[in-house]
C-alpha positions as CSV (number, residue, x, y, z in Angstrom):
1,X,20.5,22.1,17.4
2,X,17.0,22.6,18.2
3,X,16.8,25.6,16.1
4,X,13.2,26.4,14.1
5,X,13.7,25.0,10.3
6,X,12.5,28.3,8.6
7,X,9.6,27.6,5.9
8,X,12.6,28.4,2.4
9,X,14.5,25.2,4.2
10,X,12.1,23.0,3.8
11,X,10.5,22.8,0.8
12,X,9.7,19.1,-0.4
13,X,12.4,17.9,-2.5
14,X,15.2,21.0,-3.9
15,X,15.4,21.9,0.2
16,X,17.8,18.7,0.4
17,X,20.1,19.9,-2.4
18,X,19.8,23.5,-1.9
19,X,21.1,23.4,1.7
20,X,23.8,20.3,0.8
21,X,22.3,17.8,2.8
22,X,23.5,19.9,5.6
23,X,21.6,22.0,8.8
24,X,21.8,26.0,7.9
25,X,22.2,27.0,11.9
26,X,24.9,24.1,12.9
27,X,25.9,22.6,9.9
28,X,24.8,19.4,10.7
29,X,24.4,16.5,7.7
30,X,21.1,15.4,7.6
31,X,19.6,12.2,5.3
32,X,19.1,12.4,2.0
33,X,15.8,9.8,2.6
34,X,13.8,12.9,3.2
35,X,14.0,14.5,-0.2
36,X,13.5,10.8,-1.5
37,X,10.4,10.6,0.5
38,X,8.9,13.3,-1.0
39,X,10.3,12.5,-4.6
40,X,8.5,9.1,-4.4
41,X,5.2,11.0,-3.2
42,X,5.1,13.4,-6.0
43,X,5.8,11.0,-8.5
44,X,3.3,8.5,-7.3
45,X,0.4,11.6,-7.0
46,X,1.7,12.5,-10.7
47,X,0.8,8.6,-11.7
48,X,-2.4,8.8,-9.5
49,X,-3.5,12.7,-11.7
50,X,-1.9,11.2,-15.0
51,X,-4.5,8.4,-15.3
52,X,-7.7,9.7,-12.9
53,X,-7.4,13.2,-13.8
54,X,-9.7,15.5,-11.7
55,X,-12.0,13.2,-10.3
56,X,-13.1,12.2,-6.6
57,X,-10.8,9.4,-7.1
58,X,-7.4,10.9,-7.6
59,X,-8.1,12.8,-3.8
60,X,-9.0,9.3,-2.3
61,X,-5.5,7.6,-4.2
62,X,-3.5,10.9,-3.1
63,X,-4.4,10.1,0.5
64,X,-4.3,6.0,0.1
65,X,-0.7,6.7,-1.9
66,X,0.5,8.8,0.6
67,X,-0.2,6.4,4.2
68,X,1.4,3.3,2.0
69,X,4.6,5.5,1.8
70,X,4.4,6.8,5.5
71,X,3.6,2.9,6.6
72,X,6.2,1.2,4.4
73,X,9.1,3.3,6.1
74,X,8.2,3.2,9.3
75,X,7.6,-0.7,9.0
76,X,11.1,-0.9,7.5
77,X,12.6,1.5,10.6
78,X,11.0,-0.3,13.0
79,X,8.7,-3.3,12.0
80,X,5.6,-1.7,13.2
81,X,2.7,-0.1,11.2
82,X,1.5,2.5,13.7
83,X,-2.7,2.1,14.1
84,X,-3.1,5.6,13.8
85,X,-2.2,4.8,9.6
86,X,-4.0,1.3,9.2
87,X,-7.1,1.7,11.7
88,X,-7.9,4.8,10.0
89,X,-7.7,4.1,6.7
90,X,-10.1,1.1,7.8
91,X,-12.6,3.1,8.6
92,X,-12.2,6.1,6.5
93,X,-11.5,4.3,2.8
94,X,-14.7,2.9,3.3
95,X,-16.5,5.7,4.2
96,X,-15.6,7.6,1.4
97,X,-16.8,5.0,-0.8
98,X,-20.4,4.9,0.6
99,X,-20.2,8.8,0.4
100,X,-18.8,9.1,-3.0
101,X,-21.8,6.3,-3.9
102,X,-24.5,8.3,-2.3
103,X,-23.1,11.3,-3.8
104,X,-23.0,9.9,-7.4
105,X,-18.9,10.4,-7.8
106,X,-17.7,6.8,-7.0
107,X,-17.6,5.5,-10.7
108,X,-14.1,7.0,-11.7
109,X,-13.0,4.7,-8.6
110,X,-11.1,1.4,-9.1
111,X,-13.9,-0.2,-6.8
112,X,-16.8,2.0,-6.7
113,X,-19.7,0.1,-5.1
114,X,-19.8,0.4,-1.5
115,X,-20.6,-2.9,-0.4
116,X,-17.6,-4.2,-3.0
117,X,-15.7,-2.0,-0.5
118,X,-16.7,-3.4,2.8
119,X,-16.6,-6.9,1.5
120,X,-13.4,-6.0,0.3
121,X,-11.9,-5.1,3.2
122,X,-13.4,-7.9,5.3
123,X,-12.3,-10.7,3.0
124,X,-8.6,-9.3,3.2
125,X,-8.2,-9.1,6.5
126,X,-9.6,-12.2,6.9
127,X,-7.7,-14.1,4.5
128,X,-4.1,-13.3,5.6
129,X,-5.1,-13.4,9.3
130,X,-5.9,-17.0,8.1
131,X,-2.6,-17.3,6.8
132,X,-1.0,-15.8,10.0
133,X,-2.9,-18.0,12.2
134,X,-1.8,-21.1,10.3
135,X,1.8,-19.7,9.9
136,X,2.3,-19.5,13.9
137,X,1.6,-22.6,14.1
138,X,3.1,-24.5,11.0
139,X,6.6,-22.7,12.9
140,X,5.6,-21.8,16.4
141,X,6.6,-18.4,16.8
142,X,4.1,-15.7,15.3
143,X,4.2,-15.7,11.6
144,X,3.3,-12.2,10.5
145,X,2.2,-9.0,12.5
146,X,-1.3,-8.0,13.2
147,X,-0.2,-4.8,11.4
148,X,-0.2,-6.5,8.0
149,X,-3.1,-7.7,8.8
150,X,-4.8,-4.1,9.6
151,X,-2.8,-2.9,6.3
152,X,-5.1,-5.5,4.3
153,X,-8.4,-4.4,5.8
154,X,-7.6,-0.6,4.6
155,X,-6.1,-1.5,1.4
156,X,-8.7,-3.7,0.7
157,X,-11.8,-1.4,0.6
158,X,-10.0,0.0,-2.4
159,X,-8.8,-3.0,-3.9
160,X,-11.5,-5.0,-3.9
161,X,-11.1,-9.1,-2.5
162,X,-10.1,-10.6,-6.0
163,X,-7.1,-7.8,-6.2
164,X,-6.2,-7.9,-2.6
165,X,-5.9,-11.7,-3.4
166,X,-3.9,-11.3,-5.7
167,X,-1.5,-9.3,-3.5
168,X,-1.7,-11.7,-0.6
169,X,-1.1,-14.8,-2.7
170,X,0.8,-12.9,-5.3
171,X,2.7,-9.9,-6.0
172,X,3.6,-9.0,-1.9
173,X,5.3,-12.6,-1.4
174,X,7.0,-12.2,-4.9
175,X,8.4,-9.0,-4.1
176,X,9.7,-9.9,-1.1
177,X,11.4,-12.9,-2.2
178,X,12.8,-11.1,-4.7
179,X,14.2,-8.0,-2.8
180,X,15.3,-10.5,-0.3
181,X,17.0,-12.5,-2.6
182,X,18.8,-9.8,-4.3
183,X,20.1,-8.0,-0.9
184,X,21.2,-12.0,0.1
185,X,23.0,-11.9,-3.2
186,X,25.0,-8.5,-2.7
187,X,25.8,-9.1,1.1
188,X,26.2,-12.9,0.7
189,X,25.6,-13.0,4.3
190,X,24.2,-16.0,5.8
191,X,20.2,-15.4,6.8
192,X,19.1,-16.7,10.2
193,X,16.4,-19.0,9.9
194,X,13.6,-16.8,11.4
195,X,15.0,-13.6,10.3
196,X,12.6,-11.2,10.6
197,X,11.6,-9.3,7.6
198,X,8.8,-6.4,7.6
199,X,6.3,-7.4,4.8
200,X,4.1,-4.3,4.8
201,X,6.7,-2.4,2.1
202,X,5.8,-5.5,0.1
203,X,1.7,-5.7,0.7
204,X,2.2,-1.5,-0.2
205,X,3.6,-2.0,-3.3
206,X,1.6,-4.9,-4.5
207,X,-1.0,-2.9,-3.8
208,X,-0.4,-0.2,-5.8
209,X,0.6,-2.6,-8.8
210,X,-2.6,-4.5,-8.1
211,X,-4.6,-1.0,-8.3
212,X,-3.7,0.0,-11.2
213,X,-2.5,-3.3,-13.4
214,X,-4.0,-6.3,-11.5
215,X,-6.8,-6.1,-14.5
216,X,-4.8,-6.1,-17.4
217,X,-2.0,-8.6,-15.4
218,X,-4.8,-11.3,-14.7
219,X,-5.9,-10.8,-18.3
220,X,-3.0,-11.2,-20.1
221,X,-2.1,-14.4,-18.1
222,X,-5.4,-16.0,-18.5
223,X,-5.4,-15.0,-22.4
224,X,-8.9,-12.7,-21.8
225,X,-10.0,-10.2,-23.5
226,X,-9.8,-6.3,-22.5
227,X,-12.3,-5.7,-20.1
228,X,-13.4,-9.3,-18.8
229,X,-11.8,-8.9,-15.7
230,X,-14.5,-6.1,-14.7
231,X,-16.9,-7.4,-13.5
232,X,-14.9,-9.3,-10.4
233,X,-15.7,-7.0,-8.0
234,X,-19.0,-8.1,-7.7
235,X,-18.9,-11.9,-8.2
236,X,-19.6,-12.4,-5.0
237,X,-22.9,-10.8,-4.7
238,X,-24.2,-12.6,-8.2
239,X,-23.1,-16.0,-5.8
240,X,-24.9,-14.9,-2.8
241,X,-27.5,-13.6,-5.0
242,X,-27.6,-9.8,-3.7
């Protein structure tokens, strides 16, 4: 109806139920996605507070948290991750690493050494444009969007390249097969063979699994001990010797 949404209809979340899903001025129904939206965001920033507390980090995983959500949807609308979201977490994630270094607040971070950062977010980008490139032309037709691709490089200044690894190789292709094998299960309709599937809902939440659990995942499976895993960030600079 055009009409100005007045600030007391839309609050995050109770705006939704107050109003009953419908518009005040024409009484048109609206989705309830949007109060869902927002539920998952406050619930992932009450995760994020619950285990950094008031530290640098919690700001720079409020932020991170809150493009994965805003990329995932809009890759599931319409199977695009809009630059604006992946370009500029490329260059800002990083950023505020080196700044949080020089500033001496980068050790409640996941990956707090800049240059763990940078290689991070090189090595991921790298990696699963290797496994696009080879995927386009194991079955011809382009394997994978350059926007997963830009989704590694900014989720990988934070993850580090041993967790972003892990997501690649990992969690993201687990997820997806099993969401996708679920929603075959429920429709039992018949997939075509090049059906196209978004895959940055599935890099997001590996992601956030690999941020917070990738340590304790890889430690369990490998029979380690608490801890052991913590020094991976850096295991490529004790190879190269810097």
């Amino acid at each position: 109806c055009k009409q100005e949404i007045p600030w007391y209809d839309n609050l995050p979340i109770i705006s939704w139920f107050l109003l009953g899903g419908k518009c005040r001025q024409c009484g048109a129904s609206f989705s309830i996605r949007y109060s869902m939206v927002e539920l998952l965001n406050a619930l992932l920033f009450l995760h994020i507070f619950w285990t950094f507390g008031l530290t640098a980090a919690t700001a720079v995983y409020f932020l991170w948290a809150a493009m994965q959500v805003v990329g995932s949807f809009i890759d599931i609308d319409h199977t695009i991750i809009p630059d604006r979201i992946t370009l500029t977490g490329t260059i800002l994630f990083p950023l505020l690493v080196i700044v949080l270094n020089l500033s001496g607040h980068s050790e409640s971070l996941v990956v707090s050494d800049w240059r763990d950062a940078l290689f991070g977010a090189a090595f991921a980008s790298g990696f699963i444009y290797l496994i696009r490139f080879l995927g386009t032309i194991a079955f011809g037709r382009e394997a994978m969007g350059l926007g997963d691709v830009k989704l590694m490089a900014m989720n990988g200044a934070l993850l580090g390249w041993w967790r972003s690894l892990f997501v690649i190789m990992g969690l993201g292709p687990a997820l997806a097969l099993l969401v996708v094998g679920v929603a075959w299960v429920i429709s039992r309709k018949k997939m075509e063979k090049f059906a196209e599937i978004p895959f940055g809902p599935y890099l997001c939440l590996g992601s956030y699994v690999a941020l917070f659990w990738a340590n304790s995942i890889l430690e369990w499976w490998l029979g380690l001990d608490p801890g052991s895993t913590a020094h991976l960030d850096s295991l490529w600079r004790r190879v190269l010797g810097w």
